[in-house]
C-alpha atoms as a printed R data frame, in Angstrom:
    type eleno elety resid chain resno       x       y       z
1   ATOM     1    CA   UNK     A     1 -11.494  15.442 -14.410
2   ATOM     2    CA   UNK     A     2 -14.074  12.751 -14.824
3   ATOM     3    CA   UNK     A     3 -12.330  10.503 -17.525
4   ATOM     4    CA   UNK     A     4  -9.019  10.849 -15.150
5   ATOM     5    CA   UNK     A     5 -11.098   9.262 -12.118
6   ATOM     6    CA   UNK     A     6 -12.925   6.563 -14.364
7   ATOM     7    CA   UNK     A     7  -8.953   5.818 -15.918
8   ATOM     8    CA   UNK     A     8  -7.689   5.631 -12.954
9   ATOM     9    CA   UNK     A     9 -10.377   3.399 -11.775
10  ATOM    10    CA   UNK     A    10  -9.862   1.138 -14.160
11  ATOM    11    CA   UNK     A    11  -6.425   1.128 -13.598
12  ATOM    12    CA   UNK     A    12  -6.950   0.571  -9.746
13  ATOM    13    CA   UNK     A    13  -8.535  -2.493 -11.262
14  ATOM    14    CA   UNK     A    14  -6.033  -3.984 -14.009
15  ATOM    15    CA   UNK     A    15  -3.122  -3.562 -10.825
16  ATOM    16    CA   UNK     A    16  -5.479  -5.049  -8.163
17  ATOM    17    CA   UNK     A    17  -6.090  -8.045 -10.171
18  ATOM    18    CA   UNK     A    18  -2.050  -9.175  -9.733
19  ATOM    19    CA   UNK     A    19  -1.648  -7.574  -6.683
20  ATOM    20    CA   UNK     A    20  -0.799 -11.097  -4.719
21  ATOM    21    CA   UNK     A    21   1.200 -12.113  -7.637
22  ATOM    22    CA   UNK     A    22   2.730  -8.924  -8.363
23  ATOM    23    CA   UNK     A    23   4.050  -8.210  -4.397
24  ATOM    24    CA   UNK     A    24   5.527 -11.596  -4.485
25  ATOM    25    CA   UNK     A    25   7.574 -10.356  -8.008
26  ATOM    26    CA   UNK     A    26   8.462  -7.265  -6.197
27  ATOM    27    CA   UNK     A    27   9.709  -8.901  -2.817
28  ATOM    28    CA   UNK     A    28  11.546 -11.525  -4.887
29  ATOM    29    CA   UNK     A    29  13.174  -9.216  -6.913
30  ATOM    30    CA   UNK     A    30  14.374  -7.292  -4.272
31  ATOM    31    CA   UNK     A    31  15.455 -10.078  -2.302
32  ATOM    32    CA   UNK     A    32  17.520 -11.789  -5.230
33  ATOM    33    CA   UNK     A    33  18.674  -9.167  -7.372
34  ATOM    34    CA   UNK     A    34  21.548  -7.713  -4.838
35  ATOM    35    CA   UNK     A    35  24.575  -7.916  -6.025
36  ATOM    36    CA   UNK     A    36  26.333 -10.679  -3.430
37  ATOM    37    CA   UNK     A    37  25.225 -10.462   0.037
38  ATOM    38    CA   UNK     A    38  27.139  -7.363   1.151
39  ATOM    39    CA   UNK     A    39  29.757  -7.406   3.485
40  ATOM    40    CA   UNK     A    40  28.364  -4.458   5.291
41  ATOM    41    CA   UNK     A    41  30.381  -1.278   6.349
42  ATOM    42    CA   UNK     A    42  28.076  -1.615   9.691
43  ATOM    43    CA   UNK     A    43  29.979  -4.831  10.318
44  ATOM    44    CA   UNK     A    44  32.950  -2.759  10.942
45  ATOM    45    CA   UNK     A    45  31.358   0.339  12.168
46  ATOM    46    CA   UNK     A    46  28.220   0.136  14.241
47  ATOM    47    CA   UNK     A    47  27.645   3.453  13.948
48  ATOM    48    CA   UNK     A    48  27.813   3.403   9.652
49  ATOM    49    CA   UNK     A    49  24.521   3.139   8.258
50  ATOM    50    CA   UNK     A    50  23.926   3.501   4.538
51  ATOM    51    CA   UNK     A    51  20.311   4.842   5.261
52  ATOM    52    CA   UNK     A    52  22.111   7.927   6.988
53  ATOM    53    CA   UNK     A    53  25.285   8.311   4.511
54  ATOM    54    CA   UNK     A    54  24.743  11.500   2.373
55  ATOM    55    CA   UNK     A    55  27.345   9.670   0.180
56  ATOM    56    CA   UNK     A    56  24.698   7.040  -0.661
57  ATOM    57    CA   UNK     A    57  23.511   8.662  -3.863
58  ATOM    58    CA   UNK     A    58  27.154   7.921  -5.566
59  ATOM    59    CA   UNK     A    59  25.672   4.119  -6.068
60  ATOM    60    CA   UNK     A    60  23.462   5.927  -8.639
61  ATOM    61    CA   UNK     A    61  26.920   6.732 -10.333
62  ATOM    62    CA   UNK     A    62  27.837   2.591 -10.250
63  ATOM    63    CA   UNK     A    63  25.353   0.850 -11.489
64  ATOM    64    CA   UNK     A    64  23.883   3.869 -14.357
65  ATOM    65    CA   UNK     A    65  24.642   1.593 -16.641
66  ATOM    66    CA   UNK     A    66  22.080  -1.456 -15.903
67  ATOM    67    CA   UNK     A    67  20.019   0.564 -13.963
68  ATOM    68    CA   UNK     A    68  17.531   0.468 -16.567
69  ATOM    69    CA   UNK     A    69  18.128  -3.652 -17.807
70  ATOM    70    CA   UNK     A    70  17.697  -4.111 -14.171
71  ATOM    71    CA   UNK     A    71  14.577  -2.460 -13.039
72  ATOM    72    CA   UNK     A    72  12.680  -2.878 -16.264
73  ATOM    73    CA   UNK     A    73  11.429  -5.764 -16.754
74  ATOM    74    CA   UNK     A    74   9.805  -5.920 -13.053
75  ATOM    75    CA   UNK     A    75   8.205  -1.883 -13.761
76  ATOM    76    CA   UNK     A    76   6.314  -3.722 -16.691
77  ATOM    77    CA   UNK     A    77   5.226  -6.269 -14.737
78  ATOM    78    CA   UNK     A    78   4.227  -4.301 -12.054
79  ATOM    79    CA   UNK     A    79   1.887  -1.768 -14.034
80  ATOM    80    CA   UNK     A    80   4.683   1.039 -13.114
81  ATOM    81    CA   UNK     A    81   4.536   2.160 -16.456
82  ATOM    82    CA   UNK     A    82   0.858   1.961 -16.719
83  ATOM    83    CA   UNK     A    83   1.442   4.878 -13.368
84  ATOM    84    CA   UNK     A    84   4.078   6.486 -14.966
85  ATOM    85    CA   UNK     A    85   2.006   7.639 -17.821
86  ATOM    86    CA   UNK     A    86  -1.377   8.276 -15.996
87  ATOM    87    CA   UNK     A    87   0.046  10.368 -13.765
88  ATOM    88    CA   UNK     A    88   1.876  12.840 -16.586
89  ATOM    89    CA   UNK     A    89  -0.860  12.439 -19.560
90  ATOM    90    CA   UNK     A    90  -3.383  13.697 -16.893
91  ATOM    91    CA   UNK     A    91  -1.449  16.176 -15.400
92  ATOM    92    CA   UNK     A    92   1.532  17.202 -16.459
93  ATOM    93    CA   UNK     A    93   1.336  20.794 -18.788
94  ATOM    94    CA   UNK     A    94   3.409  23.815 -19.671
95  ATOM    95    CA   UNK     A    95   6.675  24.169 -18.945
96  ATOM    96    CA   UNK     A    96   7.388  21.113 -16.730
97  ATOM    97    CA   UNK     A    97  10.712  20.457 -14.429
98  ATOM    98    CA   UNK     A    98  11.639  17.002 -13.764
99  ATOM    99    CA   UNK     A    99  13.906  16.414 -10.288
100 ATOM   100    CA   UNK     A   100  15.601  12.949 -10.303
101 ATOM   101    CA   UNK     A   101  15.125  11.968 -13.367
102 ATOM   102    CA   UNK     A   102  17.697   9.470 -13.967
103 ATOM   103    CA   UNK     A   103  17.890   7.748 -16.759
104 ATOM   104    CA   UNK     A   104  14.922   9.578 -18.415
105 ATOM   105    CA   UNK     A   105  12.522   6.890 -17.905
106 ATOM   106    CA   UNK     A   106   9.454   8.881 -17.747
107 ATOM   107    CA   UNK     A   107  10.774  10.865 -21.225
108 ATOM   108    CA   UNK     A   108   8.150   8.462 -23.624
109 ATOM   109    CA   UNK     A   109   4.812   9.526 -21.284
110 ATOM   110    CA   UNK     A   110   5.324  13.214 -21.388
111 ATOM   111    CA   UNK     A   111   1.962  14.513 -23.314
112 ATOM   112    CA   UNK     A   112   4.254  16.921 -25.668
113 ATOM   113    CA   UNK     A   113   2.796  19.825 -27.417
114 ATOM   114    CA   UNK     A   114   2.844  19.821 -31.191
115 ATOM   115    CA   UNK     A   115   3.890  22.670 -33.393
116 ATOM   116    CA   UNK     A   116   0.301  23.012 -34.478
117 ATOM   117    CA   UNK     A   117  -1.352  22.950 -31.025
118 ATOM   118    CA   UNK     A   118  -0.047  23.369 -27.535
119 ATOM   119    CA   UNK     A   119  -3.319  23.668 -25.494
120 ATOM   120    CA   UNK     A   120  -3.256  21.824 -22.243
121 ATOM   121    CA   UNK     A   121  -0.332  20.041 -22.913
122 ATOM   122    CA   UNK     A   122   3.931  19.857 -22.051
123 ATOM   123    CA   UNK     A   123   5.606  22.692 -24.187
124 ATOM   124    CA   UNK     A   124   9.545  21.880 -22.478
125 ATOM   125    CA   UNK     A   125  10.743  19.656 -19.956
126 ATOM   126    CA   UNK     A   126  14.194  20.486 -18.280
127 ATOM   127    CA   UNK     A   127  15.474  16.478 -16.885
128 ATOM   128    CA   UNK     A   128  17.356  16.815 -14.070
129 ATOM   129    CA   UNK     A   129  20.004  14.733 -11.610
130 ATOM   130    CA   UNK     A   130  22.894  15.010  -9.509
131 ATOM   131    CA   UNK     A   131  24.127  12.196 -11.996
132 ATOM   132    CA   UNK     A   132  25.694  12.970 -14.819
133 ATOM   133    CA   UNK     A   133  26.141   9.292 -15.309
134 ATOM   134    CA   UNK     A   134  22.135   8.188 -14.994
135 ATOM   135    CA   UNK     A   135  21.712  11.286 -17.578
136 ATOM   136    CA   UNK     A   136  24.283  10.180 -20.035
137 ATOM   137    CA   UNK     A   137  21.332   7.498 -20.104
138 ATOM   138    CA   UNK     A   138  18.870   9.394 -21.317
139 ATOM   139    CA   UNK     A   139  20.467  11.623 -23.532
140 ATOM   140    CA   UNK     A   140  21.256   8.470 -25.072
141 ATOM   141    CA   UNK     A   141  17.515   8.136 -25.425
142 ATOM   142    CA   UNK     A   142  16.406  11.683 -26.761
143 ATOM   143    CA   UNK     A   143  18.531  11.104 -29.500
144 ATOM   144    CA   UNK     A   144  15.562   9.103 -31.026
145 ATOM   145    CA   UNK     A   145  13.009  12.079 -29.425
146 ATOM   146    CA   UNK     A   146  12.346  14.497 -33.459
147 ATOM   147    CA   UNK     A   147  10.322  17.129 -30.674
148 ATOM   148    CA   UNK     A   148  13.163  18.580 -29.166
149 ATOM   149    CA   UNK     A   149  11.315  19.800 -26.407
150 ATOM   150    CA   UNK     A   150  13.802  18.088 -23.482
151 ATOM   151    CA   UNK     A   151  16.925  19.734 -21.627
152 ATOM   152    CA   UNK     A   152  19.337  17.875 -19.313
153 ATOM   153    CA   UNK     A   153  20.539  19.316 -16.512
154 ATOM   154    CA   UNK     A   154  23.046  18.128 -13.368
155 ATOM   155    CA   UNK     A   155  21.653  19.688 -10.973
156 ATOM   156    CA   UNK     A   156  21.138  19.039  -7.046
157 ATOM   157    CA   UNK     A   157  17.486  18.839  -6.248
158 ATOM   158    CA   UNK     A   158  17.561  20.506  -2.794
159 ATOM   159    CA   UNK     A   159  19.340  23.193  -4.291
160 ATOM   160    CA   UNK     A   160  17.491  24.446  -7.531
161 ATOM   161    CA   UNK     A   161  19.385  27.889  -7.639
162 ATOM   162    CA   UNK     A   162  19.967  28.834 -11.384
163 ATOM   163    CA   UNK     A   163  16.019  28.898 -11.559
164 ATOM   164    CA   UNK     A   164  13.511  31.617 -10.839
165 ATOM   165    CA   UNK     A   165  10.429  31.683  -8.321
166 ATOM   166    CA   UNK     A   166   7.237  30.441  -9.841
167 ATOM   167    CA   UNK     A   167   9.142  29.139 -12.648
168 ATOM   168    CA   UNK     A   168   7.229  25.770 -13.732
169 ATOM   169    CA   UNK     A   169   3.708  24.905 -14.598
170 ATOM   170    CA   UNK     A   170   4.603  21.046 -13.074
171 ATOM   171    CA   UNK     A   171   7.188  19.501 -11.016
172 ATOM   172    CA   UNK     A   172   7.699  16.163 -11.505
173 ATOM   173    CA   UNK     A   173   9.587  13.544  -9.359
174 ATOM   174    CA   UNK     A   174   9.136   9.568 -10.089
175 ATOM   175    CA   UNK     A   175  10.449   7.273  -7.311
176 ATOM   176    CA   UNK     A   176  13.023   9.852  -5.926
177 ATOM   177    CA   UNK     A   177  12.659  10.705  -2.656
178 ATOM   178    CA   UNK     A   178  13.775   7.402  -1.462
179 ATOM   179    CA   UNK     A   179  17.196   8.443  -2.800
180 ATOM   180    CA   UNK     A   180  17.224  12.251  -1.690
181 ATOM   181    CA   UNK     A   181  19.394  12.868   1.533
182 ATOM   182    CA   UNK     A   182  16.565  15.600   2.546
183 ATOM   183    CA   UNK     A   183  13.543  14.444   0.522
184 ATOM   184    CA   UNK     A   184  11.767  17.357   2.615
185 ATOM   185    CA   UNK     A   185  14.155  19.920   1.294
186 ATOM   186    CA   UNK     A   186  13.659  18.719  -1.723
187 ATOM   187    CA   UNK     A   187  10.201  19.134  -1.583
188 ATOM   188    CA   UNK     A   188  10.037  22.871  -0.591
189 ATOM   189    CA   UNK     A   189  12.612  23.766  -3.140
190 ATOM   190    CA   UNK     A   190  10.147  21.810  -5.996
191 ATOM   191    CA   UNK     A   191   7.682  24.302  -4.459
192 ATOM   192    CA   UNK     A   192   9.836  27.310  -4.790
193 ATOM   193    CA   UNK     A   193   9.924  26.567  -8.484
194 ATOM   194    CA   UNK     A   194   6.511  25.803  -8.963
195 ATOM   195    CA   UNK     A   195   3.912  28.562  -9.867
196 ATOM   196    CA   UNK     A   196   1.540  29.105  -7.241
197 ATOM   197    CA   UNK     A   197  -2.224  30.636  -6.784
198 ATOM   198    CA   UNK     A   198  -3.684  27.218  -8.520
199 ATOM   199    CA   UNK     A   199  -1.458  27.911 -12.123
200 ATOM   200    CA   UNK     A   200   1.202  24.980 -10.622
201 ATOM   201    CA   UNK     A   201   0.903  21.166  -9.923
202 ATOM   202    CA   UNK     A   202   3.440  19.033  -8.371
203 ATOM   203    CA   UNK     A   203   3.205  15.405  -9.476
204 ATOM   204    CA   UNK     A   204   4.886  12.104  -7.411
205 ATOM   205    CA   UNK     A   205   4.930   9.030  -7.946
206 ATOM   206    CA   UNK     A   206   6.981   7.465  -4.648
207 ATOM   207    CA   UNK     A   207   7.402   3.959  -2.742
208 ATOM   208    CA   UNK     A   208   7.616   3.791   0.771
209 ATOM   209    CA   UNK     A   209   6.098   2.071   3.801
210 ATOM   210    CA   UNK     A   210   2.714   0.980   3.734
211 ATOM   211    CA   UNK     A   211   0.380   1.661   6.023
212 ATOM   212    CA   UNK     A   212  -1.926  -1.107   5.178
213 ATOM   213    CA   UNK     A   213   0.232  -4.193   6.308
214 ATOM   214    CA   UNK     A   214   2.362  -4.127   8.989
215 ATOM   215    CA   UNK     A   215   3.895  -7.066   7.585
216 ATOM   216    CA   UNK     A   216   5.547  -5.852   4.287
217 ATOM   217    CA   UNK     A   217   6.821  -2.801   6.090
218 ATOM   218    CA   UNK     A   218   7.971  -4.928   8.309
219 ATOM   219    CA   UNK     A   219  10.476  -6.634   5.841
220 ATOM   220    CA   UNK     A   220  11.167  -2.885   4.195
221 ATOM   221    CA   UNK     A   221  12.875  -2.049   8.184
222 ATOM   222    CA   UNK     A   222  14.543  -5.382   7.764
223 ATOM   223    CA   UNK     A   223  16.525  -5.011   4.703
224 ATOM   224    CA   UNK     A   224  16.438  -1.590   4.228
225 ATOM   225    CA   UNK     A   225  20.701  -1.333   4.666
226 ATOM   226    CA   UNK     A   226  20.880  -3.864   2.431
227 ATOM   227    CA   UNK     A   227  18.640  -2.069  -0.136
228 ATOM   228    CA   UNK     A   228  20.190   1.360   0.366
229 ATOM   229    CA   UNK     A   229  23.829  -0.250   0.062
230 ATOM   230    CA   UNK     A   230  23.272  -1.714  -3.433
231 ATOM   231    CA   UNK     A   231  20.898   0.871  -4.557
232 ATOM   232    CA   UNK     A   232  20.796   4.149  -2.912
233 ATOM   233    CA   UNK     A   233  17.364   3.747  -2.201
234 ATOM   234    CA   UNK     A   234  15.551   4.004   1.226
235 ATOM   235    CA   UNK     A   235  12.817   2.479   0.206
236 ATOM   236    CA   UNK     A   236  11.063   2.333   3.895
237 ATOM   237    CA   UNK     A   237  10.286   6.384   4.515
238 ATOM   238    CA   UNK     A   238   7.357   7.555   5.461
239 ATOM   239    CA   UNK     A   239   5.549   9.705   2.696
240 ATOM   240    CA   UNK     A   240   2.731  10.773   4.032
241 ATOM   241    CA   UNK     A   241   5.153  12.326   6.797
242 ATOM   242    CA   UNK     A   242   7.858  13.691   4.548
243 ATOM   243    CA   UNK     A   243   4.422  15.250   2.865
244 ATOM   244    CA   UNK     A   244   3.443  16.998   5.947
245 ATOM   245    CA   UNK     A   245   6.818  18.091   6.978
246 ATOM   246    CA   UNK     A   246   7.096  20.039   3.667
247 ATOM   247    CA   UNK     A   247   3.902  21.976   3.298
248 ATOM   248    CA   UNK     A   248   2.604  20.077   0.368
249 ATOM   249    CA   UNK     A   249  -1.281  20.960  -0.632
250 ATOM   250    CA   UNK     A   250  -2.305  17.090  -1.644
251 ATOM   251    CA   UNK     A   251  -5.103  16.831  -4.171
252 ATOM   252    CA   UNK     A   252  -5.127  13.469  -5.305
253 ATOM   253    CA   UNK     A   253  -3.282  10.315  -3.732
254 ATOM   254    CA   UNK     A   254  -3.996   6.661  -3.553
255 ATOM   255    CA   UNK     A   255  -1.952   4.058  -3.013
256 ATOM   256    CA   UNK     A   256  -1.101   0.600  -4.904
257 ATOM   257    CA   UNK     A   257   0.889  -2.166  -4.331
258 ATOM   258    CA   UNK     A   258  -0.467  -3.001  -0.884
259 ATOM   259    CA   UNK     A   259   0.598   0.205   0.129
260 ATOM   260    CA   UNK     A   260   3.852   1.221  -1.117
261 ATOM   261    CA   UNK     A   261   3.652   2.839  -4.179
262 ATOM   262    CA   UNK     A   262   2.126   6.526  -4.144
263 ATOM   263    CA   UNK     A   263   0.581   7.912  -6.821
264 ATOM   264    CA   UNK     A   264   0.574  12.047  -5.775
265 ATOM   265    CA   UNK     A   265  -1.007  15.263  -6.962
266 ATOM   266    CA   UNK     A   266   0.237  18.356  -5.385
267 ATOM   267    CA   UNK     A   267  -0.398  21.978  -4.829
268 ATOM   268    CA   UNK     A   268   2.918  24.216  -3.921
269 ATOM   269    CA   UNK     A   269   1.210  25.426  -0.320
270 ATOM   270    CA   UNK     A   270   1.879  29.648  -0.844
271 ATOM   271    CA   UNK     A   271   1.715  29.501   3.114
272 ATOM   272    CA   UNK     A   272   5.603  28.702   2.966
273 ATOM   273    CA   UNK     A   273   6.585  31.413   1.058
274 ATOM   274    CA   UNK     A   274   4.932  33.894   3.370
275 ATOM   275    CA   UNK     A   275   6.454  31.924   6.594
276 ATOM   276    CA   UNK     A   276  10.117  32.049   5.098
277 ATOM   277    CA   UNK     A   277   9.322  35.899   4.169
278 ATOM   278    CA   UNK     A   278   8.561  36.221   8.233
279 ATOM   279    CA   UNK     A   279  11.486  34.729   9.316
């Protein structure tokens, strides 16, 4: 527990050091990098909005196949990665579920068991997307992956049927709930799924408004049509709200970015199961 506070510390550190230079890559890049100014549905329909469409995760299906050329270069640059892998080395064990997955970009930071010793760390990790498209993507990449300990599954993430109760040691979802239609059912259903009495852990990493400058979440309401259009992202919710609406037991958070990106630990909250069991 102590040498994950002092790495994240020093991590705090590394990321705060570019933080001016780093927001301006991130606003720039999501400024510049749309496709051609859209000629917006809204335009035509003032009641369209592609915050509101449920049909707004088929972009996901579009643009699978840069989606990684894309967003890559700016993650590095942004110490994403750096996140990405704090958050599962420290964390992540057992039998883990990953919701929104994508194009597997978290499959390299997974702390995988070996033959010889599977204390404390990820035995099986089941990758999962309503995308079959953003998962041909990472199949592509666990070709190269000798632990076979990864399964791909297209599945819905508000709608986790085929598994069990208390099925996974950790839950894992990495910049996803900007593109869930219900990021709060999603939520509850990771829950469902996640072992409870202290055994589970449900990790996030998220982006979202920030509640430190008024500013930059002033330019996320601006543009966020735009950004959901070309990449079925909302990238403006509220997190700490969708957290409260959905029960979550937070641990751990802290913020980077000037405010945007979340960095979560989670408990599933047992208090839901015993309040759907009432009703």
């Amino acid at each position: 527990m102590a040498a994950s506070s002092s790495a994240l510390r020093r991590l705090a550190v590394l990321t705060a050091a570019g933080g001016t230079y780093v927001g301006a890559v991130y606003l720039t890049y999501q400024f510049m990098t749309v496709r051609e100014e859209p000629a917006l549905k809204s335009q035509q329909n003032v009641d369209f909005s592609f915050v509101r469409n449920p049909l707004r995760t088929e972009t996901f299906q579009s643009i699978a196949p840069s989606y990684d050329d894309q967003i890559g270069r700016d993650e590095k640059v942004m110490g994403i990665n750096l996140l990405r892998r704090a958050l599962l080395y420290f964390h992540a064990r057992g039998k883990c579920l990953e919701v929104g997955a994508g194009t597997g970009r978290n499959i390299d930071y997974y702390p995988l068991a070996s033959e010889e010793d599977d204390n404390q760390k990820v035995t099986k990790v089941v990758l999962s997307d309503s995308s079959d498209q953003m998962l041909l993507r990472a199949r592509e990449k666990l070709k190269h992956n000798t632990k076979g300990r990864f399964d791909i599954l297209v599945a819905d993430a508000s709608d986790l049927n085929m598994f069990n109760d208390n099925t996974f040691d950790t839950v894992v979802d990495t910049f996803g709930l900007c593109s869930f239609d219900d990021p709060v059912a999603v939520l509850k259903e990771m829950q469902r799924v996640c072992k409870k009495d202290g055994q589970g852990k449900i990790l996030l990493l998220e982006h979202g408004r920030s509640k430190s400058y008024q500013g930059l979440t002033n330019y996320l309401d601006k543009y966020a049509e735009r950004h959901a259009e070309n990449w079925g992202c909302v990238w403006n919710r509220d997190i700490d709200v969708i957290l409260l609406s959905a029960g979550l037991i937070v641990e751990r958070k802290y913020t980077w970015h000037f405010g945007t990106t979340y960095y979560i630990v989670c408990r599933p909250n047992k208090q839901n199961d015993t309040l759907k069991e009432g009703n």
